[in-house]
C-alpha positions in Angstrom: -28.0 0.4 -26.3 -27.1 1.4 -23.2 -23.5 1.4 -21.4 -22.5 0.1 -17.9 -19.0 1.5 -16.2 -17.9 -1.1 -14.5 -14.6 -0.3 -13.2 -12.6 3.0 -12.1 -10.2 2.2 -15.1 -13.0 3.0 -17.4 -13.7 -0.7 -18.4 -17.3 -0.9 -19.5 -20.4 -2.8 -20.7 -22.3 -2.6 -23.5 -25.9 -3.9 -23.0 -28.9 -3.8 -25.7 -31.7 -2.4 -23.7 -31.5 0.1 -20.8 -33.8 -2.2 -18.1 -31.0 -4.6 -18.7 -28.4 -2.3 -17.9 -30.4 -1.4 -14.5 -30.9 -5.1 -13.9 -26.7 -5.4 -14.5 -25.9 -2.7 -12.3 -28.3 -4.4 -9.5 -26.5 -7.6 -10.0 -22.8 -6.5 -10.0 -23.7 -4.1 -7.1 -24.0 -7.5 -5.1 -20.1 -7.8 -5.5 -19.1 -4.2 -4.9 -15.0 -4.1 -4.1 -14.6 -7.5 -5.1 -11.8 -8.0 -8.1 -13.9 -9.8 -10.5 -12.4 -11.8 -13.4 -14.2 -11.8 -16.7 -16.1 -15.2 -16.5 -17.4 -13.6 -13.0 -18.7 -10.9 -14.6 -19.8 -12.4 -17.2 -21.5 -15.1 -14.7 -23.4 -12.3 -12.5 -26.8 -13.4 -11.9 -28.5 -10.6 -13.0 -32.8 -10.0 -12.0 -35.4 -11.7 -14.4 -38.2 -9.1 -13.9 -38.8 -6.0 -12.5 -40.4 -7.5 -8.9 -37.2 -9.1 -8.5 -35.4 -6.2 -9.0 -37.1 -4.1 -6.9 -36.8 -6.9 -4.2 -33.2 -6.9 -5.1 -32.5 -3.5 -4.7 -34.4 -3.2 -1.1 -32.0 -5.9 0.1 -29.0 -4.1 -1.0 -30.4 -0.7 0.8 -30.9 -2.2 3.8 -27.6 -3.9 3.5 -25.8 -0.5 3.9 -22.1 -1.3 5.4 -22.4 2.3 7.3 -26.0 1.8 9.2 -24.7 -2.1 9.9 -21.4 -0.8 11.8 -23.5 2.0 13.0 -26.1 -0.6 15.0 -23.4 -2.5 16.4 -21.6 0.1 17.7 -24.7 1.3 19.4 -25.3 -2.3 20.6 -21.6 -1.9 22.0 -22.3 1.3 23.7 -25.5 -0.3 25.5 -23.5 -3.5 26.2 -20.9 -1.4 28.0 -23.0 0.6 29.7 -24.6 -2.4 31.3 -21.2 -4.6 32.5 -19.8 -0.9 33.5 -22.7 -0.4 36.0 -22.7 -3.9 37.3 -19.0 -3.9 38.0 -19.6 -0.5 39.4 -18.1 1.8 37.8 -18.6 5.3 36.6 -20.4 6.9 33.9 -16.5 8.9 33.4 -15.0 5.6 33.9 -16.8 3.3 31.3 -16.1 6.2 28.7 -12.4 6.4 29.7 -12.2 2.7 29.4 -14.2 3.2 25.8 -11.9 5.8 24.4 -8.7 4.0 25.9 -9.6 0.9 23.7 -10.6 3.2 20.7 -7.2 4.9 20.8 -4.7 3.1 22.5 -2.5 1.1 19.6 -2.6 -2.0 21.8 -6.0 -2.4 22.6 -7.7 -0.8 19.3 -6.4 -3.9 17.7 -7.9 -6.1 20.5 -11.4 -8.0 18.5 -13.8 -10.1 21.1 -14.2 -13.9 20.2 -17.4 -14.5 18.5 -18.7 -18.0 18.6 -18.4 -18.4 14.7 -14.4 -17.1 15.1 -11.8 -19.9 14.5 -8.3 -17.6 15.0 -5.7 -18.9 12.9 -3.3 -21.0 14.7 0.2 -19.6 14.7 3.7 -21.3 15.6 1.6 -24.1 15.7 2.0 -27.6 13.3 -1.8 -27.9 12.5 -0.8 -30.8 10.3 0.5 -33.1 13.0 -2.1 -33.9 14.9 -1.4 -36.1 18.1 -2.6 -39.1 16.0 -0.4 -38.7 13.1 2.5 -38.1 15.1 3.3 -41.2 16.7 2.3 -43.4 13.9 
């Protein structure tokens, strides 16, 4: 028998064998932070073998939330660099424009448009469109 804490609370799992405890935690580690309901959890697809598993659990490694914000910001910091030198400006300049959008309360809030981005339409009727409102 082997036991699987699955919440801060102290809620947790009994599971016969320990492999299928590892397998549990690799499958519920897929839905880390997520409030899970108990048909979810009871619904986790957990791995069949030991080859999946250890496929699964290279995924989530290299799915590490830290390295991934990490690498963008990096990609950022290139970015800038770049558009900063072509529009001529300073090495002291590009980082004073850098920190002023890290810190200022405005601008830190300010997110560039990605092409996958639909913002959410506000003070808008999205429900009347101009063909449903003239009949």
């Amino acid at each position: 028998m082997a036991t699987v804490v699955i919440s801060e609370e102290g809620h947790s799992l009994t599971l016969p064998t320990e492999e299928l405890a590892r397998y549990f935690r690799l499958g519920i580690a897929l839905h880390d932070g997520a409030e899970m309901s108990k048909s979810k959890l009871l619904g986790v697809p957990i791995p069949l073998d030991s080859e999946t598993a250890a496929a699964l659990s290279a995924l989530i490694a290299s799915l590490d939330p830290v390295q991934a914000e990490a690498d963008v910001l990096s990609q950022v910091d290139a970015i800038d660099g770049l558009v900063g030198t072509a529009l001529g400006l300073t090495p002291d300049e590009i980082t004073f424009i850098q920190t002023d959008m890290r810190d200022d309360p405005f601008l830190s809030r300010v997110r560039p448009r990605y092409p996958f981005f639909t913002p959410s339409q506000r003070g808008r009727r999205t429900a009347l469109e101009s063909g449903a409102r003239y009949g």
